[in-house]
C-alpha positions in Angstrom: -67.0 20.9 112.7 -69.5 20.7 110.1 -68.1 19.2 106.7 -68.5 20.9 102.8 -70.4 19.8 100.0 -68.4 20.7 96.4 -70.6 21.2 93.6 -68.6 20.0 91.1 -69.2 20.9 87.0 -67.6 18.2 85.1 -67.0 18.1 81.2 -70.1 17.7 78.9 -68.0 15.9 76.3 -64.5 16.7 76.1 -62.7 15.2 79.1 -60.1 17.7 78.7 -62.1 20.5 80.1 -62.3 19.1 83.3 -60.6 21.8 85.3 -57.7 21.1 87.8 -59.6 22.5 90.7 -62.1 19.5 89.9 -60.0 17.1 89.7 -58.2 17.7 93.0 -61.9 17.5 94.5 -62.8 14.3 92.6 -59.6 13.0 94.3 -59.6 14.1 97.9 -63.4 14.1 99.1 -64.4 11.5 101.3 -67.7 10.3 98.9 -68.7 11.6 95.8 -72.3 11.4 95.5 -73.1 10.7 91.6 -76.2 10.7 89.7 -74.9 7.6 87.6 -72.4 6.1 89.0 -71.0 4.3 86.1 -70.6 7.4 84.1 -69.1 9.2 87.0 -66.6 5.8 87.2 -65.3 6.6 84.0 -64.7 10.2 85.0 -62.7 9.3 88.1 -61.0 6.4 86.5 -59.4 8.5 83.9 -58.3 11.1 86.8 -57.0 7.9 89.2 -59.3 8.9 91.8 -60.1 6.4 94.0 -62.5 8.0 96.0 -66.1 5.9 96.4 -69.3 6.8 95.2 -73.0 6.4 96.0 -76.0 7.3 93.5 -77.7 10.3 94.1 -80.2 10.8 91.3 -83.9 12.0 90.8 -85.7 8.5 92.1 -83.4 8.5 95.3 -82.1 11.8 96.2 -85.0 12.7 98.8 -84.5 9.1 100.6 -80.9 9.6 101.1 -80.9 12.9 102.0 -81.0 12.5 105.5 -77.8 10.0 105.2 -75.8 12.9 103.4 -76.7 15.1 105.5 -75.4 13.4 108.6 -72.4 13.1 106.9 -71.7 16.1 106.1 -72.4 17.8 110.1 -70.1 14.7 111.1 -67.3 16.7 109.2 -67.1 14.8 106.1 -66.6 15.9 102.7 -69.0 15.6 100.0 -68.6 15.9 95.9 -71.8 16.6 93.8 -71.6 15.5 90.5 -74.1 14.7 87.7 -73.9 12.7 84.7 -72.3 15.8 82.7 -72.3 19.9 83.2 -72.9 21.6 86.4 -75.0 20.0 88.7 -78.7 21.2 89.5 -79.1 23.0 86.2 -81.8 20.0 84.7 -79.7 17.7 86.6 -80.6 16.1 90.4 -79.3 18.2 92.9 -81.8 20.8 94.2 -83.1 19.1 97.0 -80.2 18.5 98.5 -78.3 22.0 98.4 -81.6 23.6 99.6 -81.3 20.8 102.5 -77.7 22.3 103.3 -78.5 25.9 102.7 -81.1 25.7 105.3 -79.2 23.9 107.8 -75.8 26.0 107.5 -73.9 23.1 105.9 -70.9 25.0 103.7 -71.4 25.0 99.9 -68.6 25.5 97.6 -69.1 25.5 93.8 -66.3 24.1 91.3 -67.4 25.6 88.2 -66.7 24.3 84.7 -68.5 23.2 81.5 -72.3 23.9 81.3 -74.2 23.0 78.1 -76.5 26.2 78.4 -73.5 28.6 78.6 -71.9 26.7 76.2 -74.6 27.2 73.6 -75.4 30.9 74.8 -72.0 32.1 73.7 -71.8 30.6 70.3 -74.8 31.1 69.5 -74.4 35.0 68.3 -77.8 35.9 70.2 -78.1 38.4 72.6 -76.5 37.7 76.1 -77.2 41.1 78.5 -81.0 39.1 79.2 -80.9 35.5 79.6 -83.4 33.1 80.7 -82.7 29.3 81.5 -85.6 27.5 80.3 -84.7 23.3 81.0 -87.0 20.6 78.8 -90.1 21.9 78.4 -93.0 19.8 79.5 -94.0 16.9 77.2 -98.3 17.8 77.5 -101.2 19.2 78.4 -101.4 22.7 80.3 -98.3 22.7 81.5 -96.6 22.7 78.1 -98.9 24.9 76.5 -98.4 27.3 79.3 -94.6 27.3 79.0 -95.1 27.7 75.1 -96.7 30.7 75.1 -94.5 32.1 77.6 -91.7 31.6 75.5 -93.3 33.3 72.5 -93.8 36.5 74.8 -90.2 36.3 76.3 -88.2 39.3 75.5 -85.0 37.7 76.6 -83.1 35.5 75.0 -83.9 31.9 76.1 -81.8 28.7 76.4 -83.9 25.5 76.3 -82.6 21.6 76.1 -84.1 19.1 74.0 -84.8 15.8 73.9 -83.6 14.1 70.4 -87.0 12.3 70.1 -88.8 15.2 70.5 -87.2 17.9 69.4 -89.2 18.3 65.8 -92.5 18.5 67.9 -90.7 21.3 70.1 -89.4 23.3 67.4 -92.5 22.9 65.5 -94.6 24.3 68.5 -92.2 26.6 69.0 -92.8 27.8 65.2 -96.4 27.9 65.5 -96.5 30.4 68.4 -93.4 32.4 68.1 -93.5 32.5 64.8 -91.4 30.7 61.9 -89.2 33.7 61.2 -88.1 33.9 64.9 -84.2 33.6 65.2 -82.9 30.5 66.8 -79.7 28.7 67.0 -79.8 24.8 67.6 -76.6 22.7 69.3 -76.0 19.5 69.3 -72.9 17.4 70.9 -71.0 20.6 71.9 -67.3 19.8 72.8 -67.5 16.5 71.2 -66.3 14.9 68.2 -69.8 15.1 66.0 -70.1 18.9 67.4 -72.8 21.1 65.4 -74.1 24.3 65.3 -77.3 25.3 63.4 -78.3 28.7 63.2 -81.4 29.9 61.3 -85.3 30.5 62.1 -87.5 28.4 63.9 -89.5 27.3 60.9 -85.9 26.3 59.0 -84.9 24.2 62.1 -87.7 22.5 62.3 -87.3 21.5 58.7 -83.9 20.0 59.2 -84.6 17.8 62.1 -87.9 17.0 60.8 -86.3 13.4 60.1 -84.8 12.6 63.3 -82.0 14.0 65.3 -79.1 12.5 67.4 -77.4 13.7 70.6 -77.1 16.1 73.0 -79.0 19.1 71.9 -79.4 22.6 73.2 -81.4 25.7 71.7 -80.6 29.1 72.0 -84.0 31.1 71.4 -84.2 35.1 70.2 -86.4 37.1 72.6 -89.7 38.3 71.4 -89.3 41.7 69.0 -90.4 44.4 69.9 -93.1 45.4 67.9 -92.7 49.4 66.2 -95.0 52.0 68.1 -96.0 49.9 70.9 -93.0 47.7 72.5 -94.9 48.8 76.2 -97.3 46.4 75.4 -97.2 43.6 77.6 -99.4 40.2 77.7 -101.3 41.6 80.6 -101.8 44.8 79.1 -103.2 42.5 76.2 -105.3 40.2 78.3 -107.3 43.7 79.4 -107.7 44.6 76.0 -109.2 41.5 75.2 -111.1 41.6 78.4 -112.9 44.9 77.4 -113.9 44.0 74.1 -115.6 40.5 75.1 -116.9 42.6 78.0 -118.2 45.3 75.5 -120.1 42.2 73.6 -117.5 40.5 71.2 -116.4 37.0 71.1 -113.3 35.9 72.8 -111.9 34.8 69.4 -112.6 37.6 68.0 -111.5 40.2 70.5 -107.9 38.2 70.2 -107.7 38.5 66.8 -108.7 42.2 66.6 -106.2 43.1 69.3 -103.1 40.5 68.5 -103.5 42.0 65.0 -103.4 45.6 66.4 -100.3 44.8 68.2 -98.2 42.3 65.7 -98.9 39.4 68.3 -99.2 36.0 68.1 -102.8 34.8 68.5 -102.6 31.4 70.0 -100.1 32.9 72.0 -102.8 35.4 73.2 -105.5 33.3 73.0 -103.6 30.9 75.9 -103.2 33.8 77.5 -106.6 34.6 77.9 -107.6 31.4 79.1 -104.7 31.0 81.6 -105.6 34.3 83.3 -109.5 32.9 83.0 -108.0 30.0 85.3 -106.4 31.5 87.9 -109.4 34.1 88.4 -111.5 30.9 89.0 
């Protein structure tokens, strides 16, 4: 009989928010596969479990895939844990449930602590339309892409972000979805130094501008709707845009005229543009 792989959420700060359904996992599984296994010794030494542990982490999961997975069809049972939260949400994990999904291996969650929830619920925003956003990407396209994105998202969106570069994101974030756009900033949630900063982009920035510490999540207002003409999506944009440089005006000049029509950003628009210009190609 094929075994069962627990997905098991374990505390983001405060130990005591370790459910008891977790810890009677953490106990009883035959291997717990952790993405550090020094945190995760910590964890289990505080619970007395004795159960052992192998690394399963972002550098190793794919080659020791195949060695979970013949545990688990031998009938064993597996524990999935990552460094803090639920695993698979920016944590290692993916590969390795998609493995067991498509071979019929059981999959049971544990739920618990998640730092995007977490932050969701305190932070007073919105909560009917959610989108979970991870780190954005440090350069290039790729970041700039994801960027404008955001900007345009009418949900409310929950990013995490790295200490060391959290005054570059927020700053970005400012320049295309505006200054005045409603955020909320947490850092070390369920732990001793916990915080919550709510205010606009362009004020966050400015607080963090000198350096941050910790764990840090940011809880993002959707795009408003602008009055008259909250139909108007990017793509209907993008045509707009499209006509006018196809009736004779300049690309920077056909996004100004219709981002200013519309109350949109330009760069915003402008990235747009040259993303839909990309994949036509």
């Amino acid at each position: 009989m094929a075994g069962t792989l627990s997905v098991v959420s374990t505390p983001i700060g405060n130990l005591d928010d370790l459910t008891l359904r977790a810890i009677e996992v953490l106990r009883s599984a035959d291997l717990i596969l952790a993405e550090d296994t020094r945190r995760t010794g910590r964890l289990l030494a505080h619970i007395d479990s004795r159960v052992p542990q192998r690394s399963l982490h972002e550098y190793n999961e794919q080659e020791r895939l195949e060695d979970a997975l013949a545990r688990l069809e031998a009938g064993e049972h597996l524990a999935l844990v990552s460094d803090a939260g639920t695993p698979t949400v920016s944590d290692p994990g993916y590969r390795l449930l998609s493995a067991c999904a498509a071979r019929g291996v059981r999959i049971v969650p544990v739920p618990g602590a998640s730092a995007a929830l977490a932050a969701l619920v305190v932070s007073g925003l919105p909560t009917d339309r959610v989108v979970l956003d991870g780190f954005l990407p440090r350069k290039g396209k790729p970041r700039q892409q994801r960027l404008s994105a955001l900007a345009a998202e009418a949900r409310t969106s929950v990013l995490f972000l790295s200490p060391h570069r959290a005054a570059q994101d927020l700053a970005d974030l400012a320049e295309l979805a505006g200054e005045d756009r409603a955020a909320v900033l947490c850092r070390e949630l369920t732990k001793l130094h916990e915080e919550v900063r709510r205010g606009t982009l362009g004020e966050l920035q400015q607080q963090v501008a000198a350096g941050v510490k910790g764990e840090l999540t940011l809880v993002l207002a959707g795009a408003p709707a602008v009055s008259g003409d909250a139909g108007s999506s990017t793509e209907q944009l993008v045509r707009e845009v499209q006509e006018l440089v196809g009736s004779g005006e300049g690309t920077k000049a056909a996004v100004v005229a219709v981002a200013d029509a519309h109350g949109h950003s330009k760069r915003a628009l402008y990235q747009a543009v040259l993303d839909h210009r990309g994949a036509s190609r």
